[in-house]
C-alpha positions in Angstrom: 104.5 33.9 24.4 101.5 35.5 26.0 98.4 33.4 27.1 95.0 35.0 25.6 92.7 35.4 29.0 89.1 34.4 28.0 85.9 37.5 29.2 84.6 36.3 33.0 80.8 35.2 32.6 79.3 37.8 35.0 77.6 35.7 37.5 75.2 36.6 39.8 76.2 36.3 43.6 73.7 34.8 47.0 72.7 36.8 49.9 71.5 35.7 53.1 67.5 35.4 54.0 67.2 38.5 56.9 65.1 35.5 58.9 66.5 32.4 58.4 70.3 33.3 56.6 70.2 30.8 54.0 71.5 31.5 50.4 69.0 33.0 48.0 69.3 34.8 45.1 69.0 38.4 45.7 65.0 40.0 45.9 63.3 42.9 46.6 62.1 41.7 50.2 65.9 40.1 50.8 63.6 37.1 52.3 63.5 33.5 50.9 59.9 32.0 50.0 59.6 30.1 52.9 60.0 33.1 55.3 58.2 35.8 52.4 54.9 33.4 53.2 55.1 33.1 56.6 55.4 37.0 57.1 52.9 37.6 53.9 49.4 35.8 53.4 47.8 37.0 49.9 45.0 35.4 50.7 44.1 37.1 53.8 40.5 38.9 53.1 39.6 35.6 50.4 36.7 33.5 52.3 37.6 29.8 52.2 34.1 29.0 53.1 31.4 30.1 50.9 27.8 28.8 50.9 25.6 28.8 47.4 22.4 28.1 47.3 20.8 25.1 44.7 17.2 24.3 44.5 16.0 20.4 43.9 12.9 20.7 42.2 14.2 22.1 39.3 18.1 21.4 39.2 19.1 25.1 39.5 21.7 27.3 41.5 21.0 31.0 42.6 23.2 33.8 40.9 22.9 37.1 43.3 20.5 39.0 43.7 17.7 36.7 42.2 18.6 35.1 39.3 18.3 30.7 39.3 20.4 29.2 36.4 20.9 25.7 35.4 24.4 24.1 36.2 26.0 20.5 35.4 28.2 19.7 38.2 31.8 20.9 37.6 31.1 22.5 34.2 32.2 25.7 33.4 29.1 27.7 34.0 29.1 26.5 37.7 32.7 27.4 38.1 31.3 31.1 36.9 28.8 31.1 39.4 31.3 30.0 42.1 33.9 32.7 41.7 31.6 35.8 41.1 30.5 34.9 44.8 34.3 35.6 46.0 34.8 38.4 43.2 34.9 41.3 45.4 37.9 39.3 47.3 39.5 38.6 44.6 40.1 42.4 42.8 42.9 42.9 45.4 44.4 39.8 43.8 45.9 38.4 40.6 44.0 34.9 39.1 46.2 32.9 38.2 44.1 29.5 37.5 40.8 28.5 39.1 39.5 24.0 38.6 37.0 22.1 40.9 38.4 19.5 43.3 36.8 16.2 43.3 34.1 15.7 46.0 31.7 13.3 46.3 28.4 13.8 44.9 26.4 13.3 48.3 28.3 15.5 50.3 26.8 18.8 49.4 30.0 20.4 48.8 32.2 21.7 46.1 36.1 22.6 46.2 37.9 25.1 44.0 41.6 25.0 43.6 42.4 28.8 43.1 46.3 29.8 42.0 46.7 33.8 42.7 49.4 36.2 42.4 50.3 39.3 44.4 52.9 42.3 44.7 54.3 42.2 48.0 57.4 43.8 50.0 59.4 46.5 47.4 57.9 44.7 44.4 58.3 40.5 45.5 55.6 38.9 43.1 54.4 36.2 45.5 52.0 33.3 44.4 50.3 31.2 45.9 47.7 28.1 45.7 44.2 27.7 47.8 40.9 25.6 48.3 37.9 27.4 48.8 35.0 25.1 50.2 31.6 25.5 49.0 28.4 24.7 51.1 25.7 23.3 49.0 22.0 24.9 50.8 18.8 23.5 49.2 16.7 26.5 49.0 13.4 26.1 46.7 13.1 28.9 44.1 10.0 31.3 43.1 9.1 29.2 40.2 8.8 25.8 42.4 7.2 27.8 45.7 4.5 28.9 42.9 4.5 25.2 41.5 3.9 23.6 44.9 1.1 25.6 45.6 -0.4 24.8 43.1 -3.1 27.3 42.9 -0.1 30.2 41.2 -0.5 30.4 37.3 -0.3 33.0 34.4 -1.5 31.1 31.8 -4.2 28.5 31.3 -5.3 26.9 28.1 -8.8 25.1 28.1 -9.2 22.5 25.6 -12.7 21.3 24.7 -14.4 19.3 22.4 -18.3 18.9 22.7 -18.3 14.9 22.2 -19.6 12.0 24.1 -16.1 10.2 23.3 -12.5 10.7 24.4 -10.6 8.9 21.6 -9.4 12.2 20.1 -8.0 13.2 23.6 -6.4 10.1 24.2 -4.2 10.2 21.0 -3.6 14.1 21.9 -2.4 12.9 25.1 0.5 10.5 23.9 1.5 13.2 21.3 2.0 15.8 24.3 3.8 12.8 26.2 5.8 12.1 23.0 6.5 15.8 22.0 7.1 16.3 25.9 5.0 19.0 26.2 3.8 18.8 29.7 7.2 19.6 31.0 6.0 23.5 31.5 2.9 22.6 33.2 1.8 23.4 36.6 -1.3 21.6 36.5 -3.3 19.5 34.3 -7.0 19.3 35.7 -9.2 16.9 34.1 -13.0 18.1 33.4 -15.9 16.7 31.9 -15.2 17.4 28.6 -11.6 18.3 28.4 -8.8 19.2 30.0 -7.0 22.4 31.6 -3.6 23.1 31.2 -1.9 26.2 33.3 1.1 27.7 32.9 3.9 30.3 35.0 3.7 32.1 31.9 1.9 33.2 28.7 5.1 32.3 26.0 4.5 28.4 27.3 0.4 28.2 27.2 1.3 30.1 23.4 3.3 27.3 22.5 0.8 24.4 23.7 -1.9 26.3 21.6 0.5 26.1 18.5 1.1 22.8 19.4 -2.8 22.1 19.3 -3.6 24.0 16.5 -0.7 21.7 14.2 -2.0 18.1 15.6 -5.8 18.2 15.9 -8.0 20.4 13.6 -9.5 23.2 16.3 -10.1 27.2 16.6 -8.3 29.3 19.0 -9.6 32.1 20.9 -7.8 34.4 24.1 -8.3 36.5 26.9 -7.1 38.3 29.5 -7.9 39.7 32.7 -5.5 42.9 34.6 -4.5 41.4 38.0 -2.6 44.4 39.3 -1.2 47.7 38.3 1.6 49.8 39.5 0.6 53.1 38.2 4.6 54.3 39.4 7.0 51.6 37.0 3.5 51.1 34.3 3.7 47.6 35.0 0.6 45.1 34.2 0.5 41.8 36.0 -2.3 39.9 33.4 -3.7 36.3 34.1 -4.0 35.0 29.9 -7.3 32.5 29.2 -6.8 30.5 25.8 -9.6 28.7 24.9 -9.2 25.8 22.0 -12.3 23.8 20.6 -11.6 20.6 18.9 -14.0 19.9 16.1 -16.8 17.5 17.7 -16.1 14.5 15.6 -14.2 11.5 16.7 -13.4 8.2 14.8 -15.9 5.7 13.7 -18.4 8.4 14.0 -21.2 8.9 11.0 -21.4 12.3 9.7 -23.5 14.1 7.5 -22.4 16.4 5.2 -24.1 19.6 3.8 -24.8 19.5 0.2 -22.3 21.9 -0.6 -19.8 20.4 1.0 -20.2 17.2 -0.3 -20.1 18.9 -3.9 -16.8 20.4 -2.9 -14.8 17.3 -2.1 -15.9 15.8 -5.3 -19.6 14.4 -5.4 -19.3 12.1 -2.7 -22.1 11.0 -0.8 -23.3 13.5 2.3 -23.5 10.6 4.6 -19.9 9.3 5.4 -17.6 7.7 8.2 -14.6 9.4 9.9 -11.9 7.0 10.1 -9.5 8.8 11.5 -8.8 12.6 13.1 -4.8 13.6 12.9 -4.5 17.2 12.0 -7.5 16.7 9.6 -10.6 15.1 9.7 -10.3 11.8 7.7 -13.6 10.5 6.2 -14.8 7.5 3.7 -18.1 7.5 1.9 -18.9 3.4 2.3 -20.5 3.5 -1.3 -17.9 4.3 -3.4 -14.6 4.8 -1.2 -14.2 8.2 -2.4 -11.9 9.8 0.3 -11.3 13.4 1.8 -9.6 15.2 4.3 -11.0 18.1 6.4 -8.6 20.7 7.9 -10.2 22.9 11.1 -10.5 25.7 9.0 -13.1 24.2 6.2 -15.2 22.3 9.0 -15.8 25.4 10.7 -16.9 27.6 7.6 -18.4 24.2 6.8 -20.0 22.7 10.4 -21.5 19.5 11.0 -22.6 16.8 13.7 -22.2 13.1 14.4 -25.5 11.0 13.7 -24.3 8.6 16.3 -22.7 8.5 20.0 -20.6 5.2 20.3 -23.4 4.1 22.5 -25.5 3.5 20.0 -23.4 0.6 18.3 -25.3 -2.4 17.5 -23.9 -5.8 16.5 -24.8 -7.8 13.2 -23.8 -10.9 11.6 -23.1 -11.2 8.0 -25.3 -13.1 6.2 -23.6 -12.7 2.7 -20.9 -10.6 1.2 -19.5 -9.7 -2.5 -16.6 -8.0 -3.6 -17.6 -5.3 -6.0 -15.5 -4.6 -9.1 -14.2 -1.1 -9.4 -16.5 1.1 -11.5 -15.4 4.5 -13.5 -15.5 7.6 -11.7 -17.6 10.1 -12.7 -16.0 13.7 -13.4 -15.0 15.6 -10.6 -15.1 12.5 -8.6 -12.0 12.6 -5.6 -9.5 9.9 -4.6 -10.4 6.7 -4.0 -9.2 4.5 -0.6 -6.3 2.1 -1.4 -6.7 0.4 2.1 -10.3 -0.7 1.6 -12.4 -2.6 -0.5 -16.1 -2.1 -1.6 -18.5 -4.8 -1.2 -22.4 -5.7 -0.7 -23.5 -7.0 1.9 -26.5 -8.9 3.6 -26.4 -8.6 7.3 -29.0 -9.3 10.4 -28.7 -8.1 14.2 -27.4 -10.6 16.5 -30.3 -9.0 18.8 -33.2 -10.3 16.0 -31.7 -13.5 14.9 -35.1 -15.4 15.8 -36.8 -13.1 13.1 -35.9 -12.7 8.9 -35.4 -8.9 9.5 -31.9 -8.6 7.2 -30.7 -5.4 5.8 -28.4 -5.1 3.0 -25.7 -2.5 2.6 -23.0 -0.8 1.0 -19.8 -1.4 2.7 -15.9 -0.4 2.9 -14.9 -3.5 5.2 -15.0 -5.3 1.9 -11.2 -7.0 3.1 -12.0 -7.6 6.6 -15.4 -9.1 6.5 -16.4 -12.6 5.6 -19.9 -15.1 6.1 -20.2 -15.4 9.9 -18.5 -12.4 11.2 -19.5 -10.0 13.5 -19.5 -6.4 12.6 -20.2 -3.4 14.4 -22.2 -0.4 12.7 -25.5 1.5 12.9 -29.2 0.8 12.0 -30.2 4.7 9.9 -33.4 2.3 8.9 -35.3 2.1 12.5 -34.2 5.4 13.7 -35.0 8.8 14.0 -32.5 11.2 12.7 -32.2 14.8 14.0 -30.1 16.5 11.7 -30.6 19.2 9.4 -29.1 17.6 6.7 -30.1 14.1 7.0 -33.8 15.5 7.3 -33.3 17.2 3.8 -32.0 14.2 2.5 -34.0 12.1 -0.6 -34.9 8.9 1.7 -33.2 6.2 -1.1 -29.5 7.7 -0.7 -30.1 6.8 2.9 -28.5 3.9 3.8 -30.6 1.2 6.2 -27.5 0.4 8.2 -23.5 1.4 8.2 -20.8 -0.9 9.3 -18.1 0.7 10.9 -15.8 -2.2 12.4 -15.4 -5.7 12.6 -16.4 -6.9 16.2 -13.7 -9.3 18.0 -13.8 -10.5 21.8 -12.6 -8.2 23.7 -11.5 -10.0 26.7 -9.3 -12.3 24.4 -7.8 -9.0 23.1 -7.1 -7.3 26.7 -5.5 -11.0 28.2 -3.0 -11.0 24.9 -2.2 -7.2 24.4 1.1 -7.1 25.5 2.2 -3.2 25.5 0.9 -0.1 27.6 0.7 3.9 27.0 2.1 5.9 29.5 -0.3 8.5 30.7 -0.2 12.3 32.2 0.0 12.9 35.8 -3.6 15.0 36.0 -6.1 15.5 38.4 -9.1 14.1 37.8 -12.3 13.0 39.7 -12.1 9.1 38.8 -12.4 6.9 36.1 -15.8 5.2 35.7 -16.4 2.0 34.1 -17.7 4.1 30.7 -13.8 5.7 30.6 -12.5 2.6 30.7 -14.6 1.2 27.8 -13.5 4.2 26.0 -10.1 3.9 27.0 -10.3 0.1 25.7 -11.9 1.5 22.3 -8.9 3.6 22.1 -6.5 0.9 22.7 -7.9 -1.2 19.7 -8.1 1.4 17.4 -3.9 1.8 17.6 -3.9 -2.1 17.2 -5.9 -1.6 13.9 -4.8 1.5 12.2 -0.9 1.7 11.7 -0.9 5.1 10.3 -1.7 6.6 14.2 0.8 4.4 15.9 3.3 6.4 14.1 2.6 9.0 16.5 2.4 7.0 19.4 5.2 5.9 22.2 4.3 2.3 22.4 5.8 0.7 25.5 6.8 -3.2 25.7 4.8 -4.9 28.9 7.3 -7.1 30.7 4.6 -8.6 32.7 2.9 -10.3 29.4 4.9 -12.9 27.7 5.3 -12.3 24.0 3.2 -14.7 21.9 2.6 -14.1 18.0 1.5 -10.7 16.2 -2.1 -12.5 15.2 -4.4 -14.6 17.2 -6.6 -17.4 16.5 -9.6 -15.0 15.3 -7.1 -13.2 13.1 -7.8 -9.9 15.5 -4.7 -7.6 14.5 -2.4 -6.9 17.2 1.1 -4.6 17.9 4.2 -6.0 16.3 7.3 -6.4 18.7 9.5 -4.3 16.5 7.3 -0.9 17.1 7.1 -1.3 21.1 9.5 0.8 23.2 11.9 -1.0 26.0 10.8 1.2 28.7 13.9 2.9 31.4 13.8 2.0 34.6 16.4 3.9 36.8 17.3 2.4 39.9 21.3 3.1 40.5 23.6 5.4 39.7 26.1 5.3 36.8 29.1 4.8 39.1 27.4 1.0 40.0 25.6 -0.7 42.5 28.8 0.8 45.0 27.8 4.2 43.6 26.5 7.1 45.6 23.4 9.0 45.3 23.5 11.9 43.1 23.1 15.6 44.7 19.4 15.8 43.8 18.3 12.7 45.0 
């Protein structure tokens, strides 16, 4: 019997390292790792010290030659930024893997862990892992050295509106602050009567004019003026003027219309009350609560002035008031207010209440007003008018007086109110006492008319307790449920043991 021999499995046989003589399997370089790195560095020519430069005004790193470009801390973009700094270095190189090292935020520095690979002695494929060390420098860029001037812009948009009162820029200033279009500004400079916005560049002042044109009814016109020239590349360096007029009417103003223009929004009566300006002008005709809405466009091929300035505001006591019933509109008549109700009334200045002088009027404070109230609104019967259309006017559709508001204290009003506005960081000259009446005017009219607070960032005030949404006299007042718990950053998301973040 013969025994069957199985086949040898080839196997593969050790040499000795030239350096060291231990076993290894046979390479190229007849050298084990150990000794292959201590000969070879693949890394040699790689800087492990690198500095990139971030700027702390506006959160951004600086991309060679001149380019800034917002980062999050170990995201990808930054690791993109970090190893096109070391890119020349690393062409005679394989990249294997590149991830951040954890460092802390404070320390103004950043770690990458690089894995390479390289073709060393007769064809060894050696590989090894690094840290390069990044060196945070603040450096401000162009845009924030322009910004801290302060005296650099591009753009500048001027908004205006010929009025005596600033309501209608107050309630454009919380929809920039809501809407967060002051973010782009350089400056906001406060005039007399309006305000001045500039801009690094004409797409931002563009949009702010959009913006404009959508929330307030206004015109638009622009300009611009050459600054320089190079005759060699044909480049223009331009400084862009946009000019925007709001219409010059505000709420609780009284407004006379042209005869045409009454006709067009459905025979109602030329002299009439604006109770609101959104992106139209809202307005109520106190006689029969026929309602209309003006868009810029129609006021302007349609103009027309306030009778009044606020100033001119007198107080009256009602005497007597009666609901009237609803009566049929005539044809071509317009929509009627839901919100209001008509009434008659008997009234008599506070100022005259020694004397039997009482004027009666047509009112739409019908469901506000009661015997013994005070009501805000102006005398049309002991004063002269200069209007063109009021002059025209047949003296009987003239009304002797028109109520515009119901009067409450005011002091009571500013010890309760129990929220604030935030407001835009602006240079301006001061506020006199008349601002701050106007300001206060402002204030009540989001307490009494829901339909702007919509539009509004209302912010709860820790400092006042909260009491009930209606007072004693009734005087309307902010609800709990629309006011805005206001942030207050004061640590770190790591905790009160947290460090600072980078920008700080």
């Amino acid at each position: 019997m013969e025994y069957m021999k199985a086949p040898v499995a080839p196997s593969q046989g050790n040499i000795l390292c030239c350096q060291c003589g231990i076993p290894i399997p046979p390479n190229p370089a007849n050298m084990c790792v150990a000794c292959l790195r201590t000969q070879v560095d693949i890394t040699e020519g790689i800087p492990k010290q690198v500095t990139v430069h971030f700027c702390k005004q506006c959160e951004r790193y600086l991309q060679p030659p001149g380019t800034w470009v917002q980062c999050a801390l170990e995201s990808r973009e930054l690791l993109t930024l970090c190893l096109k700094k070391i890119k020349a270095s690393l062409s005679k190189v394989r990249l294997i893997e590149a991830s951040f090292v954890w460092t802390e935020p404070h320390s103004r520095r950043l770690k990458i862990k690089l894995t390479v690979q390289k073709e060393v002695m007769n064809g060894a494929i050696l590989q090894q892992v690094f840290v390069v060390e990044y060196v945070v420098q603040p450096q401000m860029c162009d845009d924030c050295h322009r910004v801290e001037a302060k005296d650099f812009w591009k753009a500048v948009v001027q908004v205006r509106q010929k009025t005596l009162h600033k309501k209608t820029f107050y309630y454009l200033e919380q929809l920039i602050l809501k809407h967060r279009l002051h973010q782009n500004t350089l400056r906001i400079k406060e005039i007399h009567d309006g305000l001045d916005f500039y801009y690094g560049s004409k797409q931002h002042a563009q949009k702010m004019v959009d913006f404009l044109q959508c929330t307030v009814p206004s015109r638009s016109k622009s300009s611009q003026r050459l600054i320089s020239h190079d005759i060699h590349s044909n480049a223009y360096n331009y400084k862009s003027t946009f000019s925007v007029e709001i219409v010059p009417v505000c709420k609780d103003n009284v407004v006379c219309l042209s005869p045409k223009l009454a006709q067009s929004l459905g025979n109602m009566s030329q002299i009439c009350v604006c109770i609101r300006v959104t992106s139209a002008v809202h307005l109520i005709d106190p006689n029969t609560l026929q309602i209309a809405d003006l868009d810029g466009s129609t006021y302007w091929r349609h103009p027309f002035n306030s009778l009044f300035h606020p100033k001119q505001l007198e107080e009256f006591i009602v005497i007597d008031i009666t609901r009237v019933q609803e009566r049929k509109q005539g044809a071509g008549a317009g929509m009627r207010s839901n919100k209001h109700t008509l009434a008659e009334a008997w009234v008599q200045k506070t100022s005259e209440m020694n004397t039997d002088n009482q004027y009666f009027c047509r009112t739409h404070l019908g469901h506000l007003l009661n015997p013994g109230d005070l009501v805000l609104g102006y005398d049309l019967a002991n004063c002269n008018l200069n209007d063109e259309f009021a002059n025209k006017m047949n003296p009987h559709n003239v009304p002797d007086v028109v109520l515009i508001k119901k009067s409450y204290d005011r002091t009571k009003r500013q010890r309760r109110r129990n929220w604030k506005l935030k407001e835009l960081e602006r240079d301006r000259e001061g506020m006199d006492t008349d601002d701050e009446r106007q300001y206060q005017d402002f204030l009540e009219d989001l307490e009494e008319d829901e339909t702007i607070r919509r539009n509004v960032n209302i912010y709860k005030d820790s400092k006042i307790p909260v009491e009930s949404d209606t007072d004693d006299e009734g005087a309307p007042r902010i609800s709990l449920a629309e006011m805005l718990e206001e942030l207050h950053i004061s640590q770190d998301a790591t905790g009160g043991e947290g460090s600072d973040m980078m920008t700080q």
